[in-house]
C-alpha positions in Angstrom: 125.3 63.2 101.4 126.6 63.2 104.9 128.4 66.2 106.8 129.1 65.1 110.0 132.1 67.6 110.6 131.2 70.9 109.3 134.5 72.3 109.7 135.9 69.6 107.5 133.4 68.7 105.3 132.1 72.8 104.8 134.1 73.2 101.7 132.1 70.2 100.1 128.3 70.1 101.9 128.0 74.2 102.1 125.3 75.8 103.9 121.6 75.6 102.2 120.0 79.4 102.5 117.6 79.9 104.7 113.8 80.2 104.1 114.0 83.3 106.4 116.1 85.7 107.4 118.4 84.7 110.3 118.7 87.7 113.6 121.9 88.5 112.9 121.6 89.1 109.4 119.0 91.2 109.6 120.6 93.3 112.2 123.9 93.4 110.0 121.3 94.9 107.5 120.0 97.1 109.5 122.9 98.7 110.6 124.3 98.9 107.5 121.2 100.3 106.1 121.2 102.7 108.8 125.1 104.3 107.9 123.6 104.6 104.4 120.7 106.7 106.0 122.9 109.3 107.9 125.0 109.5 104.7 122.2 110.7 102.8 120.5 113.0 105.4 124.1 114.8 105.2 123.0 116.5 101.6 118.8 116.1 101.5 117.1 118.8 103.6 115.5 116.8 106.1 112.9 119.7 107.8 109.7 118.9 108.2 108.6 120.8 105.5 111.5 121.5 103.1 110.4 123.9 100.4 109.1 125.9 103.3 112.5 126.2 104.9 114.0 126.9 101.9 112.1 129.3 101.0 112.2 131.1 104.1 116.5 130.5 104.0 116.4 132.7 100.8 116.0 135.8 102.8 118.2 135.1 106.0 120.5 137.9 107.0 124.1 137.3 108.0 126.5 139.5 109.7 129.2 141.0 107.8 132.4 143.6 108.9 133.5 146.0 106.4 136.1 148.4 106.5 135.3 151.9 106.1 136.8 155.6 106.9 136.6 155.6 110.5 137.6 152.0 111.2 135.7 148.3 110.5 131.7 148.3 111.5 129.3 145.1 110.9 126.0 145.2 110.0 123.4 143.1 108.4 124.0 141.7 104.7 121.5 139.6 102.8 121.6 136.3 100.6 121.9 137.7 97.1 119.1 136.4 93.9 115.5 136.4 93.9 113.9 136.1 97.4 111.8 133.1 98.2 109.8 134.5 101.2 106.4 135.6 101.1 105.2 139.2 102.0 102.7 138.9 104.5 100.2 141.1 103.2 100.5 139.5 99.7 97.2 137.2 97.4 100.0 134.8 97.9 100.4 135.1 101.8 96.2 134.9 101.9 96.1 131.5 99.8 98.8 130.2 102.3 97.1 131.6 105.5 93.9 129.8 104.4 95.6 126.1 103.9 97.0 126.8 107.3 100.7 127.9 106.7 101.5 130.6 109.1 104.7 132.6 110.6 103.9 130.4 113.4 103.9 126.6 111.2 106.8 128.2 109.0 109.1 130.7 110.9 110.9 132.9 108.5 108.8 132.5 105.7 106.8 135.3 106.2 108.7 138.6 105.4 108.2 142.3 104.7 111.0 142.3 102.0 109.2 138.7 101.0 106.7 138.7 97.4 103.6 139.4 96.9 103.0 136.8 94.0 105.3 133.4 92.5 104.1 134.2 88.8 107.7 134.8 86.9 110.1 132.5 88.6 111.6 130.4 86.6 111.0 126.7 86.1 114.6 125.6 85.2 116.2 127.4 88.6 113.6 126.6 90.6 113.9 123.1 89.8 117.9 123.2 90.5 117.4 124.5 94.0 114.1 122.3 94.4 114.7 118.9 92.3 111.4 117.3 91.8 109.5 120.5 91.4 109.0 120.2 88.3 106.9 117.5 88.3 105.2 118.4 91.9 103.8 122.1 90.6 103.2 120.2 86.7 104.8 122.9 85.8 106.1 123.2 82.1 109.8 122.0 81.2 109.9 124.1 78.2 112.7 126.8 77.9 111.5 130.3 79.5 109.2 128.7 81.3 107.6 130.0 84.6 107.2 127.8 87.6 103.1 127.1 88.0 101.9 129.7 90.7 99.0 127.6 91.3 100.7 124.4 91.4 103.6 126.2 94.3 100.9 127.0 96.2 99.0 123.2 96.0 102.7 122.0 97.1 103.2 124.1 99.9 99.4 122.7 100.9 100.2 118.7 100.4 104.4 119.7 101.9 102.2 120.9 105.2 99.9 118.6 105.4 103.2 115.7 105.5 104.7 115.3 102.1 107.8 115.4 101.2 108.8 112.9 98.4 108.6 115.3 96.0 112.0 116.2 96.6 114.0 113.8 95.3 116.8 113.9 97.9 114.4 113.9 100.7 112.4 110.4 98.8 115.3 108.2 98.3 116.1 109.0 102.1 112.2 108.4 102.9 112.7 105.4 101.1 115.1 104.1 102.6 114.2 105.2 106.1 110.8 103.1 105.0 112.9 99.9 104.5 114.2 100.3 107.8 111.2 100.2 109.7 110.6 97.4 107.8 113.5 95.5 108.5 113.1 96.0 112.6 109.7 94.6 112.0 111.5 91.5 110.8 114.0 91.5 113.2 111.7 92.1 116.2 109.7 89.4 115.3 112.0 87.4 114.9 113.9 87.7 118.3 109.6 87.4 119.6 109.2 84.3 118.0 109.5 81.1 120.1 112.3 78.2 119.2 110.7 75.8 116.4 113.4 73.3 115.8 111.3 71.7 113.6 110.7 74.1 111.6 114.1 75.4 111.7 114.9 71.6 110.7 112.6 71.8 107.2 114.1 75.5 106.2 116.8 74.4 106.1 118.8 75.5 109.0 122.3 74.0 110.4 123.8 74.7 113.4 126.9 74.7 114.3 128.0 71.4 115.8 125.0 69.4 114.0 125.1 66.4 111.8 124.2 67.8 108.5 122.8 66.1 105.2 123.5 67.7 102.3 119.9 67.0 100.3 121.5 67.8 96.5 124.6 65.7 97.4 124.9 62.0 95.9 122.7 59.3 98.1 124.1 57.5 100.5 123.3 54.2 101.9 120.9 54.0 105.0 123.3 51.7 106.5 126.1 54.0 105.7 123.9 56.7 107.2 122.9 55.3 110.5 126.7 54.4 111.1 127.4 58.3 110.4 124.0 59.2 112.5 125.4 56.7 115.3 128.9 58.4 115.8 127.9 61.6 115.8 124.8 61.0 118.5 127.3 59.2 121.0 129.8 62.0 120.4 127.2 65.0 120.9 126.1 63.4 123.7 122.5 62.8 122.5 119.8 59.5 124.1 118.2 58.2 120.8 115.8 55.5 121.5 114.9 53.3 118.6 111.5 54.8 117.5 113.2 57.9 117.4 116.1 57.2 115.8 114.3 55.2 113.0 111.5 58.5 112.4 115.3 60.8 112.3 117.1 58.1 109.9 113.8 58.7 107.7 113.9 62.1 107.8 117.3 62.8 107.0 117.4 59.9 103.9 114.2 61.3 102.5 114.7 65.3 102.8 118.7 65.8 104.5 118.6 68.8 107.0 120.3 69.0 110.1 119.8 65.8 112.8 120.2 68.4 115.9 117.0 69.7 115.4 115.1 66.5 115.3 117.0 65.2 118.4 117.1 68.3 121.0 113.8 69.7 120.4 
């Protein structure tokens, strides 16, 4: 029941967990959690509103050099399929105007080559260059099915108003970049919160140096154990008067823990 040497008796008394988390676990979490985080932000579009961007990346020129008659020129060539970008002067462009999506929330979306109207593009592709789309336009899943105009357009509204879990690269990095805020709460309040070292000494808790009993380890005598409790105090150096040496004795028979707590608080 006794450890009064961790580094020899360890391998038979281990560690008891916690109640909380400790500082430095949590910090080995959160940077661990963190590495996860850039990983994923590598492949998930992480603009403030995705779809928008996308969209508008469906038109983008790029410069290309050809070689002709007369010697190599470059000029403008554009992403091939079905444009994304919406014609200004389009029913579409007027729906979006009114929610508040303008050339000047959503540069490059707007676009004279753009469409007029979303009512023929369909589902299936749509939902492999926008996964989650699907389900965020309820928009039909059956074969030859067109993506839900109506339901694009309530998108675009709820994507520029601050969502973005629809996409379901962008969520699980949401997620995650949820749980990390929640983590730093933990961790900042732990490194706020003032020493307790008695109520470090009912989680649980051992420290390094401390005379720890082992609560699910065979009982021991209490003669056996202030003997054990004796050494340890005149070798750590600690002034246990009698009161206070028969309220630790007590403590330690009764629940185990770690004596160090009880002693230097």
């Amino acid at each position: 029941m006794i450890a009064s040497d961790p580094a020899l008796q360890a391998p038979a008394f281990p560690d008891r967990q916690p109640a909380s988390p400790r500082l430095e676990q949590v910090e080995a979490d959160i940077q661990s959690l963190t590495g996860m985080i850039k990983e994923a932000a590598k492949t998930a579009p992480m603009e403030k509103r995705p779809l928008g961007a996308m969209m508008a990346k469906t038109g983008r020129a790029r410069t290309v050099t050809v070689q002709g008659e007369n010697g190599p020129s470059t000029g403008k060539a554009y992403r091939g399929g079905q444009t994304m970008q919406v014609h200004p002067e389009g029913p579409f462009a007027v729906e979006l105007k009114a929610m508040g999506i303008t050339p000047k929330t959503n540069p490059g979306l707007f676009s004279m080559r753009g469409r007029k109207d979303f009512d023929n593009l369909p589902a299936s592709e749509m939902e492999e260059m926008f996964p989650g789309i699907f389900d965020a336009t309820g928009s039909s899943r059956d074969d030859g099915a067109y993506l839900d105009q109506r339901g694009l357009l309530d998108l675009m509204g709820r994507e520029n108003a601050g969502e973005t879990d629809w996409l379901l690269p962008r969520a699980e990095v949401n997620r995650m970049e949820r749980d990390l805020s929640q983590m730093q709460a933990v961790r900042d309040g732990i490194r706020d919160a003032k020493p307790d070292p008695a109520a470090d000494f009912v989680a649980g808790f051992r420290t390094e140096r401390g005379f720890f009993v082992d609560p699910d380890a065979p009982v021991i005598e209490p003669e056996a154990l202030a003997r054990e409790f004796d050494d340890w105090a005149d070798e750590a150096g600690y002034y246990v008067d009698l009161d206070q040496r028969q309220e630790v004795l007590g403590e330690l028979f009764q629940r185990g823990g770690d004596a160090e707590f009880l002693v230097s608080g």
